[in-house]
C-alpha positions as CSV (number, residue, x, y, z in Angstrom):
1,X,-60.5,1.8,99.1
2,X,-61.8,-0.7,96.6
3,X,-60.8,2.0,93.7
4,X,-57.4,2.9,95.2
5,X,-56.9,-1.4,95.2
6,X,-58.0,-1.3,91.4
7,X,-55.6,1.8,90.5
8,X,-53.1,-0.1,92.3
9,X,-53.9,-3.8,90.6
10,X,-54.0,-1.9,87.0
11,X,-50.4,0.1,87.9
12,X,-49.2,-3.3,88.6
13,X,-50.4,-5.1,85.3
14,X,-49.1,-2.3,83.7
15,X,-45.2,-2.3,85.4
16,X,-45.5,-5.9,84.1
17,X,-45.7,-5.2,81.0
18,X,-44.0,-3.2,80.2
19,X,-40.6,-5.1,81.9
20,X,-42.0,-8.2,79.8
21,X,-41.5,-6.1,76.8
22,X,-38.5,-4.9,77.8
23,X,-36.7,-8.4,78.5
24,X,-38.6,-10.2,75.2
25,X,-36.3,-7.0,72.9
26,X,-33.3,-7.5,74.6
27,X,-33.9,-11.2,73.8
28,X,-35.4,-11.0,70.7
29,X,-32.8,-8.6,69.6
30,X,-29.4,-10.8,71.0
31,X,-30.7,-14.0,69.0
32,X,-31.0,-11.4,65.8
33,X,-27.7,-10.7,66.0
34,X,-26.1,-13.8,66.9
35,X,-28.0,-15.1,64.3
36,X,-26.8,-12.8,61.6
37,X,-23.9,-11.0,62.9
38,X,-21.3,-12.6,60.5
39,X,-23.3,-11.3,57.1
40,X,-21.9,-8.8,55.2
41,X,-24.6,-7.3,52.5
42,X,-22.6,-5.2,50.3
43,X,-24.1,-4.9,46.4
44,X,-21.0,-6.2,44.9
45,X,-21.2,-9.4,46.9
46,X,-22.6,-12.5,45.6
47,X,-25.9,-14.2,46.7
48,X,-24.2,-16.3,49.0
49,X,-26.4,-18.1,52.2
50,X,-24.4,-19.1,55.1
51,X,-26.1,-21.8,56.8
52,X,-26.2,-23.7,60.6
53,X,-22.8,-25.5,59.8
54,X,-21.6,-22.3,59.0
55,X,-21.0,-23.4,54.9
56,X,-21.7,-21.4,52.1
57,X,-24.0,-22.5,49.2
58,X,-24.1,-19.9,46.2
59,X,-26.5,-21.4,42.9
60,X,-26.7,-19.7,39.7
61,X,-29.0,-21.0,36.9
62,X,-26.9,-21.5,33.3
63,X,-29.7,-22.4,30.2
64,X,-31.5,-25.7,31.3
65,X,-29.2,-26.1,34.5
66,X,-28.4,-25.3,37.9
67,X,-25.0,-25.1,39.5
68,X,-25.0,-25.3,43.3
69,X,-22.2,-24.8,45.0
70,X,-20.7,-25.3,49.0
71,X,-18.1,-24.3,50.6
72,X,-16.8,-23.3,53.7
73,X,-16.3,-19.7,54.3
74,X,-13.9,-18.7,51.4
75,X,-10.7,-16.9,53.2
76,X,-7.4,-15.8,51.1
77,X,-4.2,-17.6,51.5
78,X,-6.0,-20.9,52.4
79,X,-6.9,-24.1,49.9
80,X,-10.8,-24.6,50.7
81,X,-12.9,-27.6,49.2
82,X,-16.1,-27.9,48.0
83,X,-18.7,-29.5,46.6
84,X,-21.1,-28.9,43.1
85,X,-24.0,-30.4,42.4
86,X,-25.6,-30.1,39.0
87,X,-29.0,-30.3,38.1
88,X,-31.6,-29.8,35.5
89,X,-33.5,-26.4,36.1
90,X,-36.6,-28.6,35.2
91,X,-36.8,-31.6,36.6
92,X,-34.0,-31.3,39.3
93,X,-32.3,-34.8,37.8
94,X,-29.0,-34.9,38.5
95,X,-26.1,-34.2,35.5
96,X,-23.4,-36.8,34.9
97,X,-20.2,-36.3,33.0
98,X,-20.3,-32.5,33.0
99,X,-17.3,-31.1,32.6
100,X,-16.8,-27.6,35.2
101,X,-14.0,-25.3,35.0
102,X,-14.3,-22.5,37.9
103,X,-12.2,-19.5,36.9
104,X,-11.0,-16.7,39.8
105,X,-10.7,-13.2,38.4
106,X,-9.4,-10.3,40.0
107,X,-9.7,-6.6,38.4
108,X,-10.7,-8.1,35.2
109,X,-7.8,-10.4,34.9
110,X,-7.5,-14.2,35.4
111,X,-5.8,-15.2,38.1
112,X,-6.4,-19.2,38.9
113,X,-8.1,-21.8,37.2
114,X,-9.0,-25.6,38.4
115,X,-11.4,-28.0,37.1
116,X,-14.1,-29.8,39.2
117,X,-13.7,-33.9,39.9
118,X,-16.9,-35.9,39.1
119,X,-18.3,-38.1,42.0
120,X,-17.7,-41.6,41.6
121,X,-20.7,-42.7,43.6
122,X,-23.2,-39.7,42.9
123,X,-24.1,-38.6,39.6
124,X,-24.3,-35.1,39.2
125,X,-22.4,-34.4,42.5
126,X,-18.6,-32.9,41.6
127,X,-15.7,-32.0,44.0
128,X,-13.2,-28.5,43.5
129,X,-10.5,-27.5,45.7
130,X,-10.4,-23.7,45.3
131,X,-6.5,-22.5,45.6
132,X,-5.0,-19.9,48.0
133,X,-5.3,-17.0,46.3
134,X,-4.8,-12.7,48.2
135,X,-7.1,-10.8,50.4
136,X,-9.3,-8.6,48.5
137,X,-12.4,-8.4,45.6
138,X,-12.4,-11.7,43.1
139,X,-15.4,-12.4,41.4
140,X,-15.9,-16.7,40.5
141,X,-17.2,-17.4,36.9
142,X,-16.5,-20.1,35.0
143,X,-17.5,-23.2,32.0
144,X,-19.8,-26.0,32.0
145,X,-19.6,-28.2,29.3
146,X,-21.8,-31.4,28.2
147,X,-23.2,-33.4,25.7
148,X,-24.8,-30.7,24.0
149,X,-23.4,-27.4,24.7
150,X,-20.8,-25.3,26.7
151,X,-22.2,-22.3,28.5
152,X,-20.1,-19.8,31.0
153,X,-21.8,-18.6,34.3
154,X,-21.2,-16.4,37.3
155,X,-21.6,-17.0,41.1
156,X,-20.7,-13.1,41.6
157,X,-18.2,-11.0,43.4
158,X,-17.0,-11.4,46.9
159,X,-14.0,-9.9,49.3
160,X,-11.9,-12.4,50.4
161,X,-11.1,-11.5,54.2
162,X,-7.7,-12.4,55.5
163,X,-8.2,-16.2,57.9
164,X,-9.0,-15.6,61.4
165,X,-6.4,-17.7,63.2
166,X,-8.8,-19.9,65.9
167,X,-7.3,-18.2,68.9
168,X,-9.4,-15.0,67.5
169,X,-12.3,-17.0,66.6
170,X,-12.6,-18.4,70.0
171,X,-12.2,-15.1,71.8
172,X,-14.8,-13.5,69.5
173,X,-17.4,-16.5,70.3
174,X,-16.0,-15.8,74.1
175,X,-16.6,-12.2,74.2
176,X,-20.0,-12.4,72.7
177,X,-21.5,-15.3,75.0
178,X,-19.9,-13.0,78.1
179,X,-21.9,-10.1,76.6
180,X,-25.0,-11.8,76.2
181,X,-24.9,-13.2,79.9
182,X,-23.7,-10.2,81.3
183,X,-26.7,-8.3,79.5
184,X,-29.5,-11.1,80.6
185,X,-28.0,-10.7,84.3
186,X,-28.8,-7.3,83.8
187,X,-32.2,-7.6,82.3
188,X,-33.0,-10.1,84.6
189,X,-32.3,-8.3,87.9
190,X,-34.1,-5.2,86.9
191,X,-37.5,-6.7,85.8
192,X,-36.9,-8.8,89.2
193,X,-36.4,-5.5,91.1
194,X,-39.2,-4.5,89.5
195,X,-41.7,-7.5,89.9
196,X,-40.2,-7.7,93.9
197,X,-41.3,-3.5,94.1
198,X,-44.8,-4.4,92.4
199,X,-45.4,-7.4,95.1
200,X,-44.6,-5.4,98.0
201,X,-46.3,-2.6,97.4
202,X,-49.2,-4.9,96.5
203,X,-49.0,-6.3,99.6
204,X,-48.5,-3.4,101.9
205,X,-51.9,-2.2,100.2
206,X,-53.3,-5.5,100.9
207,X,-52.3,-4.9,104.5
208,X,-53.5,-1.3,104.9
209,X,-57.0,-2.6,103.8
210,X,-57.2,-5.4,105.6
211,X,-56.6,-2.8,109.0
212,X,-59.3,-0.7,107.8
213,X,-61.6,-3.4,107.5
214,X,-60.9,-4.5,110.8
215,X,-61.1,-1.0,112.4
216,X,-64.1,-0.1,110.7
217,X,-65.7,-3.8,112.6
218,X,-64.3,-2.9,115.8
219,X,-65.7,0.5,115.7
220,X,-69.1,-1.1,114.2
């Protein structure tokens, strides 16, 4: 009996386990994807990083500076504003007085143009309100001009999606916190099932042994 207990014990570790595993990837995987399910990694897109607040920053590096730029999500048809921040590549000291044109192309072609607006009470922090402009493939390049020089640069390509009206947005965020509950409901009650099976059959085991043992007294 004492190796039947252990095969028993060993079975049980192991039913464990592996339900363990199974609710830490159902887990693991749901916060993955909530986490990144809005990022879209095509080639032709730029290097854009969508953060907590759900803004955009996208930085490019022109000679001795760095433009950063954030946004909310761009969307056609809508007027979004943002903010630049320029800097020395070196030293990271803020540039004053810069003067930042942001172009929007489309297919080669030009299609809006707007200048940035210096920050009164930051240097080296600038505000742009990008226009409405169509759904589909714009790339953002543009001029910054100081002191010293004037130099073009390029934040990249993107596809402008048509806005998501918020009745949409909240039936999206709906749907997916109903999915995740609905699948941790289900998780949950099968490696309960299974942790309930594993104790009962422990204990009818215990049971069975513990008559044996008293038997085997009696008859002693």
């Amino acid at each position: 009996m004492k190796t039947n207990h252990s095969v028993i014990l060993n079975k049980r570790k192991s039913l464990i386990l592996v339900l363990s595993l199974i609710a830490f990837w159902y887990f693991g995987g749901v916060v993955n994807t909530f986490a990144h399910g809005d990022e879209d990694h095509g080639a032709e897109k730029p290097k854009a990083v969508t953060n907590a607040d759900r803004t955009e920053t996208r930085s490019v590096n022109v000679g001795e500076y760095e433009i950063f730029l954030k946004t909310p999500p761009l969307v056609s048809d809508r007027e979004v504003s943002g903010q630049v921040f320029v800097t020395d590549h070196d030293t990271n000291a803020p540039i004053a007085n810069a003067q930042i044109v942001f172009i929007i192309e489309r297919g080669g072609a030009k299609e809006a143009e707007f200048s940035a607006t210096a920050s009164e009470n930051q240097p080296g922090a600038y505000r742009a309100k990008f226009p409405p402009v169509p759904s589909g493939e714009i790339k953002i390049t543009g001029t910054i001009k100081t002191a010293n020089e004037s130099q073009k640069f390029n934040l990249g390509a993107m596809n402008l999606a048509p806005p998501q009206t918020e009745s949409v947005l909240a039936e999206t965020s709906w749907a997916r916190t109903a999915l995740f509950w609905l699948g941790a409901i289900v998780i949950l009650g099968v490696v309960g099932a299974g942790l309930w099976f594993v104790a009962r059959r422990f204990k009818t085991v215990q049971d069975v042994h513990q008559d044996e043992i008293k038997q085997e007294t009696v008859s002693a």
